[in-house]
Biopython code that builds the backbone (N, CA, C, O; Angstrom):
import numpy as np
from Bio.PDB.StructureBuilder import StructureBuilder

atoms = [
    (1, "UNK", "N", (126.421, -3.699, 82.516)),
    (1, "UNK", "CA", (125.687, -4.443, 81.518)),
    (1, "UNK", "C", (126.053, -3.870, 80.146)),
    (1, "UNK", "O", (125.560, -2.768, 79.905)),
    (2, "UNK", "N", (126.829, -4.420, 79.201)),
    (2, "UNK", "CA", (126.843, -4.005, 78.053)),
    (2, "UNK", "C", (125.640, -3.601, 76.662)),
    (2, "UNK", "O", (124.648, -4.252, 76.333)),
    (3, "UNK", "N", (125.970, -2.804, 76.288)),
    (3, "UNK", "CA", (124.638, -2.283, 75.433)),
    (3, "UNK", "C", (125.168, -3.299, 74.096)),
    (3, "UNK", "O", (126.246, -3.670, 73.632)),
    (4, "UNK", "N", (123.367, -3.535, 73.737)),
    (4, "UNK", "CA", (123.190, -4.363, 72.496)),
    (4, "UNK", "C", (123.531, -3.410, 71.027)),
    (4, "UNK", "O", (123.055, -2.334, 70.666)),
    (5, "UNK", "N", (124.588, -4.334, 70.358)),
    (5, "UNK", "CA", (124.613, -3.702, 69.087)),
    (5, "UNK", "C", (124.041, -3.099, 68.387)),
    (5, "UNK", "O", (122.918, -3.536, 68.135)),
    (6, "UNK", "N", (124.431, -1.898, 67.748)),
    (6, "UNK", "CA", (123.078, -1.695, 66.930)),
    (6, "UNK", "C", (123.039, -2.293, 65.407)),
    (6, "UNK", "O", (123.870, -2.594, 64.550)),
    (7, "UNK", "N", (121.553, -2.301, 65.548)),
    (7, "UNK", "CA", (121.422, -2.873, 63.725)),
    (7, "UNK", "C", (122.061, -2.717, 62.993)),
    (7, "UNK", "O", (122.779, -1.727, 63.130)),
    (8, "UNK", "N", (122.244, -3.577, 61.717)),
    (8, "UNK", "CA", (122.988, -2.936, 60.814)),
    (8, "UNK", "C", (122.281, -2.414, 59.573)),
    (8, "UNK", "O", (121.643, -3.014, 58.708)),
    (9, "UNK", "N", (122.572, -1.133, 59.729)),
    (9, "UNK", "CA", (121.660, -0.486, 58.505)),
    (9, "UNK", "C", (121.556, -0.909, 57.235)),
    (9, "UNK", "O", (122.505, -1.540, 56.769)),
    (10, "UNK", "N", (120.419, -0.657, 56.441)),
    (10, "UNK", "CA", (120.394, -1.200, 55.109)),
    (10, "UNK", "C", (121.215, -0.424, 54.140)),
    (10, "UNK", "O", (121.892, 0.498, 54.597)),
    (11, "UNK", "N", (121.242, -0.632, 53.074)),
    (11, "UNK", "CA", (122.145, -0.200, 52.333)),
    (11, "UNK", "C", (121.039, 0.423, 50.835)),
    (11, "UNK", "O", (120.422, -0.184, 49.959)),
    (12, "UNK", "N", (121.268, 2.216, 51.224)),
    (12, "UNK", "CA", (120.845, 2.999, 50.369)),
    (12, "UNK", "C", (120.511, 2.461, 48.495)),
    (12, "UNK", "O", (121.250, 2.235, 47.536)),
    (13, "UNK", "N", (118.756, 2.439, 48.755)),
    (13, "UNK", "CA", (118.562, 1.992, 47.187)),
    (13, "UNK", "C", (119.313, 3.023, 45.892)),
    (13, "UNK", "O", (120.005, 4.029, 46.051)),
    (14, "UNK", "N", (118.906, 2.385, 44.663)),
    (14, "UNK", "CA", (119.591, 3.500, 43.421)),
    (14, "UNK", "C", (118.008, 3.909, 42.921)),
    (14, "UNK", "O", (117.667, 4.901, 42.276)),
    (15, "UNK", "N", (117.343, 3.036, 43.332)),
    (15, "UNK", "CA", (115.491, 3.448, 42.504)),
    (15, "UNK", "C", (115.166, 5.075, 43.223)),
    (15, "UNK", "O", (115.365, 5.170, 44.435)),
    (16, "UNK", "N", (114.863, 5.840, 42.754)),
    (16, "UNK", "CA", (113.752, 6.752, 42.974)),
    (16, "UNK", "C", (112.454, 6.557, 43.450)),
    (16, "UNK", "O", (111.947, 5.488, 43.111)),
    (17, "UNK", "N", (111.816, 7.259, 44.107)),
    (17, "UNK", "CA", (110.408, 7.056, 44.840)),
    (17, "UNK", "C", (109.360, 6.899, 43.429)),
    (17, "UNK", "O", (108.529, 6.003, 43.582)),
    (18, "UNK", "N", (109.295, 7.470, 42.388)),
    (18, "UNK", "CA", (108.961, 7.276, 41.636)),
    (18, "UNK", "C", (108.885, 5.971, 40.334)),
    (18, "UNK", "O", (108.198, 5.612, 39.378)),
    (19, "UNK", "N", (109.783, 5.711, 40.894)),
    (19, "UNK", "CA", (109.994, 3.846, 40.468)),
    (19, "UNK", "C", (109.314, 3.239, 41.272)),
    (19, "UNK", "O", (108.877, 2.221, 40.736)),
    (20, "UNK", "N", (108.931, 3.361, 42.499)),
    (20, "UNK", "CA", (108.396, 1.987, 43.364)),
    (20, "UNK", "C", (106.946, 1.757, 42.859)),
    (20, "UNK", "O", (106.348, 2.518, 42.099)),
    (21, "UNK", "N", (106.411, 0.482, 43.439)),
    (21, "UNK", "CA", (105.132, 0.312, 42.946)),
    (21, "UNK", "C", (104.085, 1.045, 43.335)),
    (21, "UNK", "O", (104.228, 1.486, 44.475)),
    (22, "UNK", "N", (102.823, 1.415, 42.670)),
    (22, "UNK", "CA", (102.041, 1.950, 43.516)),
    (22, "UNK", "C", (102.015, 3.357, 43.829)),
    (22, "UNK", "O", (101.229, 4.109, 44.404)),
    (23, "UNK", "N", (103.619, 3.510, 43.015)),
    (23, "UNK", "CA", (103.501, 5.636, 42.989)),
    (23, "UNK", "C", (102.738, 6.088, 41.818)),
    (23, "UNK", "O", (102.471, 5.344, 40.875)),
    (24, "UNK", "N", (102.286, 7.705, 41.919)),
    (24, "UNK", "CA", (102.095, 8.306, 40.961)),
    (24, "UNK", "C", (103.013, 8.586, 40.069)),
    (24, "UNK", "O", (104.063, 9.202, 40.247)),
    (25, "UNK", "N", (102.412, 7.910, 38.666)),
    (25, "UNK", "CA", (103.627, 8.494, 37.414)),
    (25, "UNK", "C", (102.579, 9.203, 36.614)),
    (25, "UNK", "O", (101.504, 8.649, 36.385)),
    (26, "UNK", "N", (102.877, 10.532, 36.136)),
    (26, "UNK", "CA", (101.779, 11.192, 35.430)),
    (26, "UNK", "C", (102.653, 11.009, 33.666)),
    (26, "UNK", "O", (103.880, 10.921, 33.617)),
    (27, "UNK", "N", (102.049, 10.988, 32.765)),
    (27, "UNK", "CA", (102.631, 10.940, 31.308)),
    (27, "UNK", "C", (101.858, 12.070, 30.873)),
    (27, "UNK", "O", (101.052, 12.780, 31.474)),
    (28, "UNK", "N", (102.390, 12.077, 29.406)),
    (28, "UNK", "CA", (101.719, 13.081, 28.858)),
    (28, "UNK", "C", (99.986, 12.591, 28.679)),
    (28, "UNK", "O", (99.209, 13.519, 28.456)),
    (29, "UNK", "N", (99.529, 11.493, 28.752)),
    (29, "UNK", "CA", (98.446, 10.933, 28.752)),
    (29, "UNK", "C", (97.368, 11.606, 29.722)),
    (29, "UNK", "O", (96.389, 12.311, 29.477)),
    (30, "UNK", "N", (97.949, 11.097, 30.985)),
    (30, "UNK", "CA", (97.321, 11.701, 32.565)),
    (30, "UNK", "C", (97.350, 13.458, 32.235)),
    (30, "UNK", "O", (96.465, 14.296, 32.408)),
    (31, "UNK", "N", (98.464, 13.570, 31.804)),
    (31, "UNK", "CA", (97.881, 15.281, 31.462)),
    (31, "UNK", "C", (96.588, 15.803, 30.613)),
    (31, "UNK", "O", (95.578, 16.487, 30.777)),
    (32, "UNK", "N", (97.070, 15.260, 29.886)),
    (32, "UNK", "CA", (95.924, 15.471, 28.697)),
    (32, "UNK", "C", (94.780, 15.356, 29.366)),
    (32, "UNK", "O", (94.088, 16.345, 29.610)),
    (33, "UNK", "N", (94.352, 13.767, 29.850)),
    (33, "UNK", "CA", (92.845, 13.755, 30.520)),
    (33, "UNK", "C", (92.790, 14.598, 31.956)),
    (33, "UNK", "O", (91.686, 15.012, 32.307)),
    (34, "UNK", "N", (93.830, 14.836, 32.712)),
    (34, "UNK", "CA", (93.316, 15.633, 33.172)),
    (34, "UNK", "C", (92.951, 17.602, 33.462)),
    (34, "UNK", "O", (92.319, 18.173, 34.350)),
    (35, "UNK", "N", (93.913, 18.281, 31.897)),
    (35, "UNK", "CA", (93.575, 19.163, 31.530)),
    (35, "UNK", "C", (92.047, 19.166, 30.758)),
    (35, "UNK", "O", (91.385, 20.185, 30.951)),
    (36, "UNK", "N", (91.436, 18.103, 29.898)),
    (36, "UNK", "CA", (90.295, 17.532, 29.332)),
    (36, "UNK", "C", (89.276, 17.792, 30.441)),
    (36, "UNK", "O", (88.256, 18.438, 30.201)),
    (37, "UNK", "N", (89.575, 17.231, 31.811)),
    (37, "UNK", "CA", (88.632, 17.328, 32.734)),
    (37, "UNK", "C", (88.576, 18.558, 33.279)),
    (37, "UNK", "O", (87.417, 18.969, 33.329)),
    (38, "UNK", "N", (89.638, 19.545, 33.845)),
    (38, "UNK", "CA", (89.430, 20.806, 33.702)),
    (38, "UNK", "C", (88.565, 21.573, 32.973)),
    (38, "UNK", "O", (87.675, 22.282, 33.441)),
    (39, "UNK", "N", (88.912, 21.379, 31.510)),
    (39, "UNK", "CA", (87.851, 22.412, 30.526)),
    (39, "UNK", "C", (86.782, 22.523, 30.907)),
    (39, "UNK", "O", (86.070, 23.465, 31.255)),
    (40, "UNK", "N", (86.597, 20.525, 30.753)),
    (40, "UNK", "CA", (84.937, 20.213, 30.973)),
    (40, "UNK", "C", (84.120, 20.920, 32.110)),
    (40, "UNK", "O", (82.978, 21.378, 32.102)),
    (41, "UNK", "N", (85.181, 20.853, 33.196)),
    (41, "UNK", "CA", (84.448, 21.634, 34.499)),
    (41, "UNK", "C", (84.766, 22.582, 34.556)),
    (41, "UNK", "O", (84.648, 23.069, 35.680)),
    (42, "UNK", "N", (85.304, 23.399, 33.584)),
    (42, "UNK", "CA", (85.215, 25.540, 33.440)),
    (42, "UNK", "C", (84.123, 25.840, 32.569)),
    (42, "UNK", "O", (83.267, 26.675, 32.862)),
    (43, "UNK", "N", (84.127, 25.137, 31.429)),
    (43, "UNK", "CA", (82.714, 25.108, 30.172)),
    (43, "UNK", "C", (81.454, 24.545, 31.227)),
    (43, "UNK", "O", (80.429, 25.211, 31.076)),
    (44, "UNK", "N", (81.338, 23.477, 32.235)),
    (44, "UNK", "CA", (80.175, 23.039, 32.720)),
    (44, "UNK", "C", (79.708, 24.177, 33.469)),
    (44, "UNK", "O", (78.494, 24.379, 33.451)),
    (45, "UNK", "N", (80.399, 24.908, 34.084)),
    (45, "UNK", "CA", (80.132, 25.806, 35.716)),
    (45, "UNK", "C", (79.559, 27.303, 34.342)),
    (45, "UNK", "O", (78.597, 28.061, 34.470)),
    (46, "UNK", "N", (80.483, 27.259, 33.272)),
    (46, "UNK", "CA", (79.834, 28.791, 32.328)),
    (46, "UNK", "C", (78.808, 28.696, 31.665)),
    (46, "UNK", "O", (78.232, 29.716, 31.286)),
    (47, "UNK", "N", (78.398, 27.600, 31.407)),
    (47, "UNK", "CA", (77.137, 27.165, 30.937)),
    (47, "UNK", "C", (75.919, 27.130, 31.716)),
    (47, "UNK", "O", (74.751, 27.291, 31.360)),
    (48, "UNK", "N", (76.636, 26.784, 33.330)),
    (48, "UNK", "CA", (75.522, 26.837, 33.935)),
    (48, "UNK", "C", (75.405, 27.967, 34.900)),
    (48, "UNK", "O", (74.515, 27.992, 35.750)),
    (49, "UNK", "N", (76.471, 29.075, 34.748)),
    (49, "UNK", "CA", (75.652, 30.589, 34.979)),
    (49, "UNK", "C", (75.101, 31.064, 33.537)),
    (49, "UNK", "O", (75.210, 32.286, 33.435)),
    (50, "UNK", "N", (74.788, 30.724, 32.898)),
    (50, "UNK", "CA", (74.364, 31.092, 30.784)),
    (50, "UNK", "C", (72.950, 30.104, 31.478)),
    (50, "UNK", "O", (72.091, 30.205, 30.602)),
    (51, "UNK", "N", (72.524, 29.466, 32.318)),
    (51, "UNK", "CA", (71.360, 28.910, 32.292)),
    (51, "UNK", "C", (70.794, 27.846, 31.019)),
    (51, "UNK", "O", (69.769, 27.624, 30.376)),
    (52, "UNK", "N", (72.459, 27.284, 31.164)),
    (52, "UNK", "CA", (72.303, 26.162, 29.801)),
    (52, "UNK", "C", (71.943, 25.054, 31.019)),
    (52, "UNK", "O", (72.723, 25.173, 31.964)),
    (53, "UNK", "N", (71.348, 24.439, 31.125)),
    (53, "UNK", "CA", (70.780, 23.305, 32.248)),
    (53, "UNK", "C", (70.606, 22.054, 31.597)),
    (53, "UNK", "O", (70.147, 21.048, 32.138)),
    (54, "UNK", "N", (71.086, 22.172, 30.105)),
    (54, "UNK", "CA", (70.848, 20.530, 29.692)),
    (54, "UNK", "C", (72.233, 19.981, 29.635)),
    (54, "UNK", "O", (72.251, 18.854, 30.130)),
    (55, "UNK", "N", (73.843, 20.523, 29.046)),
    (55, "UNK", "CA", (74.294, 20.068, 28.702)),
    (55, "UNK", "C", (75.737, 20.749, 30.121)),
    (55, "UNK", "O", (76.952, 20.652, 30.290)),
    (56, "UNK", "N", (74.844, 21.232, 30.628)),
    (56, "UNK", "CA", (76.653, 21.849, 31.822)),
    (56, "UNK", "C", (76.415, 20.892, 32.801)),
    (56, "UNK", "O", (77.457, 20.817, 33.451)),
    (57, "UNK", "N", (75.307, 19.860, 33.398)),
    (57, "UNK", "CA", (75.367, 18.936, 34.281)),
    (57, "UNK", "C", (75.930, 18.037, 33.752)),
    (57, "UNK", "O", (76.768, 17.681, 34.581)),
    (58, "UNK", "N", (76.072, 17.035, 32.340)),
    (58, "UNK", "CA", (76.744, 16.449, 31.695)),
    (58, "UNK", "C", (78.505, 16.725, 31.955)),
    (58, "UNK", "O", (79.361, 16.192, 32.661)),
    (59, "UNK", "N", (78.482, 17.799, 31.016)),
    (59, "UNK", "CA", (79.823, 18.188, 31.550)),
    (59, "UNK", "C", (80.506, 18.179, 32.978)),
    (59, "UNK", "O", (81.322, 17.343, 33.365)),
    (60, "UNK", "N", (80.306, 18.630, 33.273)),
    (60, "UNK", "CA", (80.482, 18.208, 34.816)),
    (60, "UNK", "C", (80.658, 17.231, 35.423)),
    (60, "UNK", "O", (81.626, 16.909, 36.112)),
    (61, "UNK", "N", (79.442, 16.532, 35.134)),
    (61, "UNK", "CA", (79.896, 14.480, 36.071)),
    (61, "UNK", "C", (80.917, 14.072, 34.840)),
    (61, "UNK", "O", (81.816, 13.285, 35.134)),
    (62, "UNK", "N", (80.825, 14.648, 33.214)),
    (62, "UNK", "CA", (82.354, 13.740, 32.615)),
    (62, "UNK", "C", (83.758, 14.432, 33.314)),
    (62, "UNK", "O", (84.858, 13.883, 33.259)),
    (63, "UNK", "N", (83.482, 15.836, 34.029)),
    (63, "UNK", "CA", (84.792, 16.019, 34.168)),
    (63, "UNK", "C", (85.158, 15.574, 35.524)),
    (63, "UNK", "O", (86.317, 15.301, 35.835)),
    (64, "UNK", "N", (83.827, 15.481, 36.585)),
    (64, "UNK", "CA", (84.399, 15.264, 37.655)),
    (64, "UNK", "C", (84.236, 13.493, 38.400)),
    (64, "UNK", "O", (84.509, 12.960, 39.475)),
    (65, "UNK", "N", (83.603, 13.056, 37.013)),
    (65, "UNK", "CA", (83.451, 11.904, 37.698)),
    (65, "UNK", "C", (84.274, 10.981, 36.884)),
    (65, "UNK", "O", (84.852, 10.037, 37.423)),
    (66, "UNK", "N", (84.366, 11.236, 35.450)),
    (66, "UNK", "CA", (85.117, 10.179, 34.575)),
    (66, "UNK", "C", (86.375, 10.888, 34.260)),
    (66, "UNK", "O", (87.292, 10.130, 34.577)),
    (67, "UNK", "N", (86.868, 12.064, 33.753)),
    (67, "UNK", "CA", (88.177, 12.598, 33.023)),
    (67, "UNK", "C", (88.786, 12.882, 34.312)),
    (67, "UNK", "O", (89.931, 12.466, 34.138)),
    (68, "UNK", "N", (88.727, 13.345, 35.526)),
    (68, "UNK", "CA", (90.135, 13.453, 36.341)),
    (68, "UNK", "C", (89.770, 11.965, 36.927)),
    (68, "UNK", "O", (89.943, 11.496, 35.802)),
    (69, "UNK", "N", (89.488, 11.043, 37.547)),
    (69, "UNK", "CA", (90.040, 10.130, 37.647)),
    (69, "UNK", "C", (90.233, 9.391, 37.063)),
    (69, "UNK", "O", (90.678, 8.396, 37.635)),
    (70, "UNK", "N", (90.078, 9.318, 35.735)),
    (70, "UNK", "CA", (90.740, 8.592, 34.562)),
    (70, "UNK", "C", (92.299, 9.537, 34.659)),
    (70, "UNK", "O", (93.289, 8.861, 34.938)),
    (71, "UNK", "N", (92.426, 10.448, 34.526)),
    (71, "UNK", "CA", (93.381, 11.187, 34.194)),
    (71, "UNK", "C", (94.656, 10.871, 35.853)),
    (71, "UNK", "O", (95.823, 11.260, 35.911)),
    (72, "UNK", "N", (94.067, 10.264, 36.709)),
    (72, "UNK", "CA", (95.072, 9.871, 37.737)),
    (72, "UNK", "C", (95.022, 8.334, 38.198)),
    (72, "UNK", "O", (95.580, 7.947, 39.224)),
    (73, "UNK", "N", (94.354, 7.565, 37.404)),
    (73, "UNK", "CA", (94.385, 6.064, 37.712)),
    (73, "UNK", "C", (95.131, 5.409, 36.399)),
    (73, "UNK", "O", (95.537, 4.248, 36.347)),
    (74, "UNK", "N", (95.245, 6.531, 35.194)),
    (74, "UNK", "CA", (96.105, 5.672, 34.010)),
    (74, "UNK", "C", (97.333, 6.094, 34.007)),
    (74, "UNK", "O", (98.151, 5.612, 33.223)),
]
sb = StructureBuilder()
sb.init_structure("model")
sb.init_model(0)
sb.init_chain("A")
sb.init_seg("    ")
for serial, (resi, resn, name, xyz) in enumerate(atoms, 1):
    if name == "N":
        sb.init_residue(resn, " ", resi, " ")
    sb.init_atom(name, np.array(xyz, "f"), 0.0, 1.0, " ", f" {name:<3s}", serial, name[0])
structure = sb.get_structure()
């Protein structure tokens, strides 16, 4: 019984994984907000061993809820 041909392979793209849709591209933008969100959540956590309790919970949900995923969805 003769064996079935094999496929014929596709032919190697020139794009980078980073070109396709739907990848992560970080800019200097995404850096920024997400070094921004860092601070916020090193200043939130020192504030709140300093027993600052009004303004380090703030900090905190902006860094962990709005500046890093702003900083990886733009």
């Amino acid at each position: 019984m003769p064996r079935p041909a094999p496929a014929p392979s596709r032919a190697p793209t020139t794009s980078s994984p980073a070109d396709a849709e739907g990848s992560l591209r970080f800019t200097p933008k995404n850096l920024a907000l997400l070094g921004a969100g860092l601070v916020a959540i090193i200043v939130g956590y020192m504030l709140l061993g300093a027993a600052e309790h009004t303004i380090a919970p703030l900090l905190l949900v902006l860094g962990y809820a709005v500046l890093i995923p702003l900083g990886i969805i733009l």
